[in-house]
Structure formats: C-alpha cells, structure tokens
C-alpha positions as CSV (number, residue, x, y, z in Angstrom):
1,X,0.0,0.0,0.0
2,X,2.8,2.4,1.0
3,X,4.2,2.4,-2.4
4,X,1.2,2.7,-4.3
5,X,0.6,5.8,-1.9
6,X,4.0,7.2,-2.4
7,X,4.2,6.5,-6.5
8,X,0.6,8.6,-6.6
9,X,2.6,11.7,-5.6
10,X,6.2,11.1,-7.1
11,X,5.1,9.2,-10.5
12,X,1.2,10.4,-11.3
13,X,1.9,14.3,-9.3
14,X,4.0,15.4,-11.9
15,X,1.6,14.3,-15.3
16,X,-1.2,16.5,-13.7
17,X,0.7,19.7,-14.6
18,X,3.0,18.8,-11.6
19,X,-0.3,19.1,-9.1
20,X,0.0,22.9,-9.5
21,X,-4.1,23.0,-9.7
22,X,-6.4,22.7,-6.8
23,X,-8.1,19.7,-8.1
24,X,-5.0,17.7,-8.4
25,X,-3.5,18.3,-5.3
26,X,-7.0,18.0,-3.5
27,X,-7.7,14.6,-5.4
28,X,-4.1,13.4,-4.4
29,X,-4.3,15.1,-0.9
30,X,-7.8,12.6,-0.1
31,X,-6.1,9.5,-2.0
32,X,-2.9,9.6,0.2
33,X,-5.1,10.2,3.7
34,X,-7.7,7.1,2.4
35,X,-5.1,4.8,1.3
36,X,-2.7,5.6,4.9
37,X,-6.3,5.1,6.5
38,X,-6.4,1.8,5.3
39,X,-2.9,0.7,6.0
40,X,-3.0,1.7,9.6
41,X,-6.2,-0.1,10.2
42,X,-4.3,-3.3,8.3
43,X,-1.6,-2.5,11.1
44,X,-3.8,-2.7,13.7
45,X,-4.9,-5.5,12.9
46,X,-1.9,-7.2,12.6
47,X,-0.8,-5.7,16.1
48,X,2.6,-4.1,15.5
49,X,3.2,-0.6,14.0
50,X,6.8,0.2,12.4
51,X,8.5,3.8,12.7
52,X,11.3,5.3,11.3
53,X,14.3,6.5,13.3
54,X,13.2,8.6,16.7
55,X,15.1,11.5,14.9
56,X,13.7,11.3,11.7
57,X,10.1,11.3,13.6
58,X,11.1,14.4,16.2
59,X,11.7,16.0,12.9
60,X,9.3,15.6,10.9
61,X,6.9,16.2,14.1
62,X,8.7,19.8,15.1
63,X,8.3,21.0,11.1
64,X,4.7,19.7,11.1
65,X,3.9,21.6,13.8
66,X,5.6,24.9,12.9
67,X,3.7,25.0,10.0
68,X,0.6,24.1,11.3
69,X,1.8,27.3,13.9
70,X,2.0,29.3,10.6
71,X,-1.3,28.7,9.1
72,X,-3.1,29.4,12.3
73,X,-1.4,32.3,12.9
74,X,-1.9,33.5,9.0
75,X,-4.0,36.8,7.8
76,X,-4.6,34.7,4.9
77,X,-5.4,31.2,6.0
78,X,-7.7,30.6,2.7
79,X,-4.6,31.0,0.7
80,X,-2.7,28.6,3.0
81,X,-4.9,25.8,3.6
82,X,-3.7,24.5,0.6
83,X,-0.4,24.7,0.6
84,X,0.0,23.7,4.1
85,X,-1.5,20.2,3.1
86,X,1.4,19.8,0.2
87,X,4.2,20.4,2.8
88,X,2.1,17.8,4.9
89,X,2.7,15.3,1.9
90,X,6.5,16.0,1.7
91,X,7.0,15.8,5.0
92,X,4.9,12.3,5.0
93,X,7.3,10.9,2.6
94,X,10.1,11.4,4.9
95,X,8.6,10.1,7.8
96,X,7.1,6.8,5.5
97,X,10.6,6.0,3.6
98,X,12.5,4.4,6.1
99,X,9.7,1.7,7.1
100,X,9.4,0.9,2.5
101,X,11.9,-1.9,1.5
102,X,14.3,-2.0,-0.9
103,X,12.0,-4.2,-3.0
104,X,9.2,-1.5,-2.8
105,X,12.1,1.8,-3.1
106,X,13.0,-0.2,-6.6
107,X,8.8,-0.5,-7.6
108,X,9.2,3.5,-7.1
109,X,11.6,4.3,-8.9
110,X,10.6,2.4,-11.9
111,X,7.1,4.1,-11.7
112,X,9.0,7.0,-11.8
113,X,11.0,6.4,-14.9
114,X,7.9,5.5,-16.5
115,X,6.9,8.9,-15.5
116,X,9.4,10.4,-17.0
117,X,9.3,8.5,-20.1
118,X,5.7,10.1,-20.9
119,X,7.2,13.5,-20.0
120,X,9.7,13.2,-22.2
121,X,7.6,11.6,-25.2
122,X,5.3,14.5,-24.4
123,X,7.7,16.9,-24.8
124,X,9.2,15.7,-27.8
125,X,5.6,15.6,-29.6
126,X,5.1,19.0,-28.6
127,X,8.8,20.1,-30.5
128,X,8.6,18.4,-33.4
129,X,4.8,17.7,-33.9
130,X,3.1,21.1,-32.4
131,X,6.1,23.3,-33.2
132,X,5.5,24.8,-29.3
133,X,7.7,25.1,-26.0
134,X,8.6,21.9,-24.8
135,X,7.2,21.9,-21.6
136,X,5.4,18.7,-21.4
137,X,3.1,18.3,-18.5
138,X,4.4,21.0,-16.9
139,X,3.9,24.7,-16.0
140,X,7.2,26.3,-18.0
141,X,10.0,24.9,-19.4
142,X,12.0,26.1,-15.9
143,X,10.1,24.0,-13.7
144,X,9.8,21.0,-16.5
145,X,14.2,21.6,-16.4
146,X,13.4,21.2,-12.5
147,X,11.9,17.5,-13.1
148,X,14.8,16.7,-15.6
149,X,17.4,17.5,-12.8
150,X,15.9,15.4,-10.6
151,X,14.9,12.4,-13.3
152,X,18.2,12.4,-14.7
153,X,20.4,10.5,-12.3
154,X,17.9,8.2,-11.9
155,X,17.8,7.6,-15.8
156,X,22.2,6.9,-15.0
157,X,21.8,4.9,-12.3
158,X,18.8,2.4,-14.5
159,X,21.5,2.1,-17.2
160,X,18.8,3.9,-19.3
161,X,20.9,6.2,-21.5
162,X,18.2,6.9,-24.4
163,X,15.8,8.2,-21.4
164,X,19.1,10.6,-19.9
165,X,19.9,11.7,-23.3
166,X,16.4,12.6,-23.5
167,X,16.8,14.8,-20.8
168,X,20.0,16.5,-21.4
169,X,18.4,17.6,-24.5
170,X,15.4,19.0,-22.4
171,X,18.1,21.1,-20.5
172,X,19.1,22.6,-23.5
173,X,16.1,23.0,-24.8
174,X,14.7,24.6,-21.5
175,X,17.4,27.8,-21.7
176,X,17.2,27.6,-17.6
177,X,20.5,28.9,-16.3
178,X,19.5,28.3,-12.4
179,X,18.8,24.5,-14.1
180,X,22.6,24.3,-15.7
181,X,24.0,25.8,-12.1
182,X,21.7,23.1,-10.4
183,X,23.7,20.8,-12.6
184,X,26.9,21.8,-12.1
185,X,26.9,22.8,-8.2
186,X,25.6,18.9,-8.1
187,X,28.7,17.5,-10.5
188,X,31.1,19.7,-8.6
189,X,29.5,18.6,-4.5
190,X,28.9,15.0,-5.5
191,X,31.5,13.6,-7.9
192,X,34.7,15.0,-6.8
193,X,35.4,11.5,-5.4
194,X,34.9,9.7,-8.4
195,X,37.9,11.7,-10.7
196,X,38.4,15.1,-11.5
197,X,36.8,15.3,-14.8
198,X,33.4,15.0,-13.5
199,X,34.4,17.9,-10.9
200,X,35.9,20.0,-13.9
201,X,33.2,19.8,-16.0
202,X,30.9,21.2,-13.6
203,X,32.9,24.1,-13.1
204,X,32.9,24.8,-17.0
205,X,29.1,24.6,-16.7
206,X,29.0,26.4,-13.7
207,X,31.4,29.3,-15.2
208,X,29.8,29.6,-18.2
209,X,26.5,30.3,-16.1
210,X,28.1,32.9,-14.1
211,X,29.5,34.7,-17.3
212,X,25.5,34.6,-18.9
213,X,24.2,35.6,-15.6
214,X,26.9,38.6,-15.4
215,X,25.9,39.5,-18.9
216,X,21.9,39.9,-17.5
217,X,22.5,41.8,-14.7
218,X,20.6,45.0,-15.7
219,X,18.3,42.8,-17.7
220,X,14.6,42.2,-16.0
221,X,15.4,38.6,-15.4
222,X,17.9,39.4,-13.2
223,X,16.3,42.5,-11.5
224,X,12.9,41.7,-11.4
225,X,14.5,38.6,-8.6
226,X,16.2,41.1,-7.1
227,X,13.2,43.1,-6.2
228,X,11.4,39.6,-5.1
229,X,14.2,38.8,-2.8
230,X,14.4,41.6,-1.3
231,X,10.0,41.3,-0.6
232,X,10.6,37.8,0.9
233,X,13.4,38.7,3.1
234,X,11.4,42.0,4.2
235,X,8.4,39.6,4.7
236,X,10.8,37.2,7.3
237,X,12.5,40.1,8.9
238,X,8.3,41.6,9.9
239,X,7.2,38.3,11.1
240,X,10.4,35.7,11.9
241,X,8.5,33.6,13.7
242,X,5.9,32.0,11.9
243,X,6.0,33.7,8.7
244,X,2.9,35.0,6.5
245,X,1.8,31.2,6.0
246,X,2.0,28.6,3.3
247,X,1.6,29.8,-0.1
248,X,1.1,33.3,0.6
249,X,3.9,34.6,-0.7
250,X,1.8,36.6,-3.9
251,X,-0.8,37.8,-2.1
252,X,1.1,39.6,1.0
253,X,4.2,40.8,-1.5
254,X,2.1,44.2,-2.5
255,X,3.0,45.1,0.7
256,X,6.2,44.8,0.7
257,X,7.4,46.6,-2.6
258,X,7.9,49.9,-2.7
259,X,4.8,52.5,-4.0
260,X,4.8,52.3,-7.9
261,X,6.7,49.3,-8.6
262,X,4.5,46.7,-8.3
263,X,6.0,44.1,-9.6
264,X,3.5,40.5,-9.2
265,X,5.1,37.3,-8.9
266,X,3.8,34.1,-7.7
267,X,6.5,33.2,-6.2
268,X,9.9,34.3,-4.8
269,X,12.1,32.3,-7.3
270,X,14.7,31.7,-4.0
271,X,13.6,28.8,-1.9
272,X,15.2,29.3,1.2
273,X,13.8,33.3,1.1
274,X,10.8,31.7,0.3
275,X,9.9,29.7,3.2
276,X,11.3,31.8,5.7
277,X,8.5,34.8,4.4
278,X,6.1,32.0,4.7
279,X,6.9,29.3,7.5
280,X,9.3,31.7,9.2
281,X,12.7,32.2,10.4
282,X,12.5,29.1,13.0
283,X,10.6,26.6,10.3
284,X,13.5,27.3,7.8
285,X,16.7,26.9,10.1
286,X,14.8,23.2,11.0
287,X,14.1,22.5,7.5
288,X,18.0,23.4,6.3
289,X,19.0,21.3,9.3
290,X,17.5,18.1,8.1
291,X,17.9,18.3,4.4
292,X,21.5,18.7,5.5
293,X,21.9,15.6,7.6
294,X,19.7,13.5,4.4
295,X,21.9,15.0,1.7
296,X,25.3,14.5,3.3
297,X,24.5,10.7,3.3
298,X,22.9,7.8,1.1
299,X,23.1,6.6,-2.7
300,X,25.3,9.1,-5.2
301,X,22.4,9.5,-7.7
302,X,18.9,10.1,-5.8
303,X,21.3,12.8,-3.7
304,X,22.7,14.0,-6.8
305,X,19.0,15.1,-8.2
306,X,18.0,16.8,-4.8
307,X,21.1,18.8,-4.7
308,X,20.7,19.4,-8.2
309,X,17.5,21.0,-8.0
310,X,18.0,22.4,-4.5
311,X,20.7,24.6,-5.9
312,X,18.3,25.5,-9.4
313,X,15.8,26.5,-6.5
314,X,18.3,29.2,-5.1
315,X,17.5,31.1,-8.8
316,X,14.0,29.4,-9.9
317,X,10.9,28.1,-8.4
318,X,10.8,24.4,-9.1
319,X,10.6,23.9,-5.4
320,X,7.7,25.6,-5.1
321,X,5.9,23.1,-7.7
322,X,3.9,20.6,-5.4
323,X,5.4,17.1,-7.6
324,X,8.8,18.7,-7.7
325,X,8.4,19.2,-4.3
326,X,7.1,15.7,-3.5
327,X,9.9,14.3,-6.2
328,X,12.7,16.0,-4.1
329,X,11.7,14.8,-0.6
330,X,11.6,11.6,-1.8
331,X,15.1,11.7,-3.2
332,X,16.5,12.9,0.0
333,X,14.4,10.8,2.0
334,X,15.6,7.9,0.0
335,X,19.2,8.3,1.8
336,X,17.5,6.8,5.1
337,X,18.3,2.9,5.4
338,X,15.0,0.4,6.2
339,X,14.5,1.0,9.7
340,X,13.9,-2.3,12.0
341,X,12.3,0.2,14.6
342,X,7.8,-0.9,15.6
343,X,5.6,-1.0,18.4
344,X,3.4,-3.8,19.6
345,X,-0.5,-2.4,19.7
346,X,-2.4,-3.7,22.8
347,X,-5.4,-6.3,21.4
348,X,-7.7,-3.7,23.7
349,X,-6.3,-0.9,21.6
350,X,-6.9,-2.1,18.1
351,X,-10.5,-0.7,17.6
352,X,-10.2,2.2,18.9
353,X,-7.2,3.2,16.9
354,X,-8.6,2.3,13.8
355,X,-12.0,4.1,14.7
356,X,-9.5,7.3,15.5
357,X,-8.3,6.7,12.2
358,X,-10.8,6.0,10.1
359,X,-12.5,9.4,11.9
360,X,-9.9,11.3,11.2
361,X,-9.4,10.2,7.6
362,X,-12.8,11.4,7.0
363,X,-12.7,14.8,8.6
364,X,-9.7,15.7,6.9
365,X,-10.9,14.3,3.8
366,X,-13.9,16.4,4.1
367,X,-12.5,19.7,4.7
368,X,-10.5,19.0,1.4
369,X,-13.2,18.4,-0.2
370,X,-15.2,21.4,1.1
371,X,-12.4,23.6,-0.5
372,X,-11.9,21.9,-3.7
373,X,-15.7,22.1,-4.3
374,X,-16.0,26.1,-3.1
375,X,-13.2,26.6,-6.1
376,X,-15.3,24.4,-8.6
377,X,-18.4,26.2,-7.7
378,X,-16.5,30.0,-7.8
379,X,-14.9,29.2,-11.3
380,X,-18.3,28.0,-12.8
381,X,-20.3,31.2,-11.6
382,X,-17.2,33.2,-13.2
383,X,-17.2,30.9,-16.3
384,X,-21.4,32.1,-16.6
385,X,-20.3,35.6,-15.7
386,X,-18.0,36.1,-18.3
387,X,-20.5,34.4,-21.0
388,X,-23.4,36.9,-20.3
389,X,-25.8,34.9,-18.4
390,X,-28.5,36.3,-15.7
391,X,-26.6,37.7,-13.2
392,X,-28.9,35.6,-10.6
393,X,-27.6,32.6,-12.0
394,X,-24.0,33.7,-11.5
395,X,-24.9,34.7,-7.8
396,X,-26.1,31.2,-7.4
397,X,-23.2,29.7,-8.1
398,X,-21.0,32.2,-5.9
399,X,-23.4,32.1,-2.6
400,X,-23.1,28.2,-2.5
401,X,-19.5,28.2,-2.7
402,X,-18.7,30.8,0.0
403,X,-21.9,28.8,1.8
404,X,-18.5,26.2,2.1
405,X,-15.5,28.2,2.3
406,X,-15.3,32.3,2.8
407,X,-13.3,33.5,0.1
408,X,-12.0,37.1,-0.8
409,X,-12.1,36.5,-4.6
410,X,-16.0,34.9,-4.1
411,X,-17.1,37.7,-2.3
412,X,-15.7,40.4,-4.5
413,X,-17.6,38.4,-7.8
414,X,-20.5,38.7,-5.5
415,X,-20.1,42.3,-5.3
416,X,-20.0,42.7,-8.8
417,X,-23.1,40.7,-9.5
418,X,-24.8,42.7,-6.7
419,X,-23.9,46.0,-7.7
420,X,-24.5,45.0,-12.0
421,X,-28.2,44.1,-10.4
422,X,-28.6,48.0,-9.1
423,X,-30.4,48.7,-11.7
424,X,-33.2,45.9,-11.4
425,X,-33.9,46.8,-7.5
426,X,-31.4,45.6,-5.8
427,X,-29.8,47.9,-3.2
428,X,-26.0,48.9,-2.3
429,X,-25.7,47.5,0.8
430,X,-25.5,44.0,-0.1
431,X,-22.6,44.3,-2.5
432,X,-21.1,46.7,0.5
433,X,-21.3,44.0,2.6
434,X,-19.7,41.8,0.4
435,X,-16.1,43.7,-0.3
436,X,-16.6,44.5,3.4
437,X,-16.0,40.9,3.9
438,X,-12.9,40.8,1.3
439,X,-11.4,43.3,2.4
440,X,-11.4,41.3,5.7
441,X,-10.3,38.0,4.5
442,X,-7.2,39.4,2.3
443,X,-6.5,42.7,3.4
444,X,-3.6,43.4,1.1
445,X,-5.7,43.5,-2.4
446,X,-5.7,47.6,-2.8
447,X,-8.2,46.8,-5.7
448,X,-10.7,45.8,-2.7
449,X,-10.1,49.3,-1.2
450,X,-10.3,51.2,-3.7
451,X,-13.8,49.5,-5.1
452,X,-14.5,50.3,-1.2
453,X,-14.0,53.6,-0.9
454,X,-15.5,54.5,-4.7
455,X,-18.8,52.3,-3.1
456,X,-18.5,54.1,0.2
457,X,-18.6,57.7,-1.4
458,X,-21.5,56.7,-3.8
459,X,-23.2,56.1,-1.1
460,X,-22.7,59.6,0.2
461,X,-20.7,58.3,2.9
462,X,-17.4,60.4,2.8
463,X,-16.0,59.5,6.3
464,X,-16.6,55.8,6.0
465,X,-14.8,56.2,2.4
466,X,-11.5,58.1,3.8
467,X,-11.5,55.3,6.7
468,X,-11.3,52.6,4.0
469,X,-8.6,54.6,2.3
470,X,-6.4,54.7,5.6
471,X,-6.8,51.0,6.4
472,X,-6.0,50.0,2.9
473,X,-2.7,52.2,3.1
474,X,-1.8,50.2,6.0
475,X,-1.7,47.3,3.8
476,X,-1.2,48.5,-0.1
477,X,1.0,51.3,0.0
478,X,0.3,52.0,-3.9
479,X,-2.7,53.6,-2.2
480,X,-0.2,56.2,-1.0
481,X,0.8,56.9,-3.9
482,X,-2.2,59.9,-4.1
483,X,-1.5,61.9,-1.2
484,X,-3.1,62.5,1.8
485,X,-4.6,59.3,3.4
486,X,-8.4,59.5,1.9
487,X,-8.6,61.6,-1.3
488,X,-9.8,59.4,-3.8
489,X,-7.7,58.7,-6.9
C-alpha cells in the first residue's frame, strides 16, 4: 500500500501539470489520507506498527507543527490551507521512507522512470509535432528543467541512457540557467570523489553560467528577482517567527514593494527566502537542518537530483511546484536505510485506533473536499459571468461556494453581480457588505479598497470612504501613492 501511496505523488503528481491546480492536489491530498487510512487499520490488525528513526520522527513532528503554527497564525489562511497540506505530503514521505523496502524503493523508482518516459515523449511531440515550448506536462520549461534535474540521475543509475539523453536535451532546450548551475553545483559537491573530470566539468558549466548571468544583470530577469528577494526577506524580517503562512507569498508581497513598482510574482524564485516569508525564520533553520543531515549521506544519484534542483531553487521556483516538491523529498528521503524500529499495539487498543483513524481520515478528507468544491463552484459562476448569463444565475453559483468556504475572490464576484443588479432593484448595501468581507479576509488586495471607498462615497458616505482609504494604506502602500490618506484617486 505504501508504495502505491508514495508512487501517486512522485510518478502520477507530476503528469497532472506537476499538481499545480487545486483539483489535483486535493484529489491526491484525499487519495494519500484514504489509502494511509487503510494501512493503519491493516496494522492494527496485525498488532505491530513500524516507525522510522526517533530522529527522523522528532523531525518531521517539530516541522509539522511549525507550519501548522504558521497557518493558524496566517491573515490569509484561505490562501494557505492548501499549501499547508502539500508540505504535509512532503513531510509524509520522509517520515514513510524508512519503514518501505528496498523491493518496494526499486517499484518506485521504476514508476517513476515510466513517468518520466511520458514527459519526455510528451515533450518531444510537442517540439517536433506542435512546433511549441517543450514543456510537457508542466507549468514552463524552468520547472519541467526542475523535473529533468531530478529524473536524470535516476535515468544513470537504471543504465537507461536513451531516457538521460532525452533529458539532457530538455536542458538545453529549456534555456534555464539556475537549471545548468543546479547541474553543475551537483557535479562539482557529489563527484569529486569519483575523478576530476566530472568535478571539472561542472565548473565549465558552472562558469559559463556565471559569465550569462553577469551579462543579465541589468536585464529584468535578473532584477525583477532582485526586487522579489528583497520582498521575501522583508516579509521574514516583519514576522520571523511564523511567517505569513503557506503559499502566501503573492498575495502579502504588494505590501512589501515599494509604491509604484508593483512588480506581481507568484513566487519568490529563492527557496530558502521563500519559506522563511512563509513558514518563518524558525521553520527554515529546522528545515535546512534536516535536508543537510539526508543530503550529506545515502546513494550518489537520488542525492545528486536533490542537490541538483535544491541549488536550481536558489535562482527558480521548481521547489515551489507541489510534484517537484514531493519528487525532491523523496530523493533525500531515500538516503535513510530500512529502519527495524515498531511498536506492539495492545489487542484492547486495536478498535479504537482504527475508529480514531478512520474518523480522522474522513474529517480531513472532508474539509478538502469542502475547499476543492468552493473553487469548482467560484470558477463555474465566473465561467457564466464572463458568458453573459442572468446575473442571478452567477450569484447562485458564488453564494453556494462561500456557503462552504469564505473567500476574498468569491465575495468580490459577488459584489460585482450585486452592484451589475442595481439597476433591477437591488440595493448597495449587499454588494457593501460583500467587499466588506474581502477586504477582511485578504487585506492586502488595494483593488478591494479602492472599489470600497468608490462604493462608500457613492453612497454619500465620505468618512466611511476616507477610513477605508487609511486601512487600505496600512496594507497597499500603492494607495499612498495619491497623497493624503483618503482623497480618492
């Protein structure tokens, strides 16, 4: 069962556009909670529960908890739900690796070079057949160069050189430098011991990368990071200790650049910056901590891809791809020997346990759901919105999904229905309401604001409208830019 559960997230993740969209990760989320459901009841049975190492479990314990610390503690918790539960799945696979057998590892890894097969097929047919990027079933060609980093040492160690080939190629076809410095940090930190050429040639690679990088530095590629590295780090330094949350990165950086250079990124393209803005200070020392100790030890290749892409992640975002995530923890996690280590389970204990289980399965299960559903129900009212249906039937769609989850984005397509239904009796107030409630749940939108305080003054309420200016400052300072607190732009 264990390697079915771990080959849904390292060999199917990546083929559903590396489980970038809800419904993937939400549909792998519930499949990885059922399928451990049933295993632990099948180990109850049995009477005797294996662990991995006490470390490994203090670990992964302390780093599950943090983040759990940094959701609670989020202003954005819609945003981080989500994310939280992907770090929950990494963190899974390095608790679960040490109690899979080598037989089972081996079944892995071959599902994933099957995996990569089709991504590479898929990206060929795409070069020569559709004449379009090569990204195959990824996002961009950097995060697909991400997955070849990490798929091609296991393509050396299988002997399969057609398959490695294939991926060299999709290097070079990617044009990712933080990809080819991935690459040759991992030649340079893993194959010294093995001769020098190896070592050499990734210092060729490496210097070559540094010269094109050199050559960008006034370009936007290069400046454009600069400015989201400075956000994150600005982020961490205003909350250290549990960060902004999981995922939450976009949403909070508005408030974090300075007034008239927005510049929107989904992510921070630096890893380490990355989780620190969004886990916090304490969550990323653990984190570096433990990849450390798993990287310094276990099999050449599977360590070779993690550093390989770890070092891509100081320039890119591959990291921040849920099945590039999922594919990297079980690299490292792949250095940990089969641990001998269990627990005997009292015959008195048995039921309870796997009534605990099976109740907690389908709580969590649910509340995935729950979200997953909201965003199906939000996206179909949008989808009638921007066809030119009734606006009733729109506003049907959008007051069952925040019926399941409150939203910011819901509730400001609500608004819009409302106030497009002025005109046909409906009143202000609801739609007031509405970006009221927004504003609330993601206070760093200045859009929200704005719409507001334009609401707010149409309703003859000035004051009202300059207070919604001066809390939206606090959190948008683009809506400085005007002067004084509470003129309207």
């Amino acid at each position: 069962m264990l390697p079915v559960l771990v080959g849904l997230l390292v060999a199917v993740g990546p083929l559903l556009r590396g489980s970038w969209d809800l419904w993937a990760q939400s549909l792998l989320f519930m499949a990885v909670v059922s399928g451990f459901c049933l295993w632990l009841i099948g180990r109850f049975a049995i009477g005797y529960m294996p662990l991995p190492s006490q470390r490994i479990l203090a670990w992964t314990a302390v780093l599950a908890v943090l983040s759990w610390a940094a959701l609670s503690l989020s202003p954005l918790p819609i945003y981080a739900a989500p994310a939280w539960r992907n770090l929950l799945l990494g963190l899974w696979i390095f608790a679960i690796i040490p109690i899979v057998s080598k037989d089972e590892r081996a079944a892995i890894d071959e599902a994933i070079r099957v995996c990569a097969w089709i991504l590479v097929l898929l990206a060929f047919y795409q070069r020569y057949y559709e004449h379009s990027e090569p990204v195959s079933a990824l996002l961009n060609r950097n995060v697909f160069a991400g997955t070849a980093l990490l798929l091609l040492p296991l393509s050396v160690q299988k002997r399969d050189w057609v398959l490695g080939f294939a991926l060299i190629l999709i290097l070079f076809w990617s044009r990712s430098v933080g990809a080819w410095l991935g690459l040759a940090g991992a030649l340079m930190l893993t194959r010294r011991d093995r001769g020098p050429v190896t070592y050499w040639i990734g210092a060729a690679i490496g210097f070559i990368c540094l010269v094109v990088i050199y050559g960008k530095l006034q370009s936007p590629e290069v400046l454009h990071r600069w400015q989201w590295w400075a956000a994150a780090a600005r982020m961490a330094a205003a909350r250290p200790g549990f960060g902004f949350g999981p995922g939450t990165f976009a949403y909070v950086l508005p408030a974090f650049q300075e007034p008239g250079r927005n510049l929107s990124s989904l992510y921070a393209h630096q890893h380490f910056l990355e989780t620190a803005a969004e886990y916090g200070v304490v969550f990323t020392l653990a984190w570096c901590l433990g990849l450390a100790h798993f990287l310094r030890r276990g099999g050449a290749h599977k360590r070779f891809g993690a550093l390989a892409i770890l070092i891509q992640s100081l320039w890119d975002y591959p990291l921040s791809i849920p099945a590039n995530f999922w594919l990297f923890c079980y690299f490292a996690a792949s250095s940990t020997p089969q641990t001998s280590r269990g627990v005997n389970i009292a015959a008195r204990l048995k039921i309870i346990y796997g009534v605990l289980a099976v109740a907690l399965s389908g709580g969590i299960s649910y509340m995935t759901w729950q979200r997953w559903e909201a965003d199906r129900l939000k996206v179909r009212g949008v989808e009638l919105f921007t066809e030119g249906a009734p606006p009733f039937e729109s506003a049907a769609f959008f007051a069952r999904s925040l019926r399941l989850v409150d939203d910011p984005e819901t509730e400001r397509f609500a608004a819009e229905i409302e106030l497009r239904q002025v005109g046909e009796g409906k009143n202000l107030h609801s739609a007031l309401a509405h970006l009221e409630r927004a504003a609330a749940l993601n206070p760093y939108r200045a859009s929200t604001w704005v719409a507001l305080e334009r609401l707010h003054r149409r309703m003859n309420n000035p004051e009202a409208a300059n207070e919604r200016r001066r809390l939206g400052a606090k959190f948008c300072p683009v809506l400085r830019l005007n002067g004084v607190a509470g003129v309207s732009p």
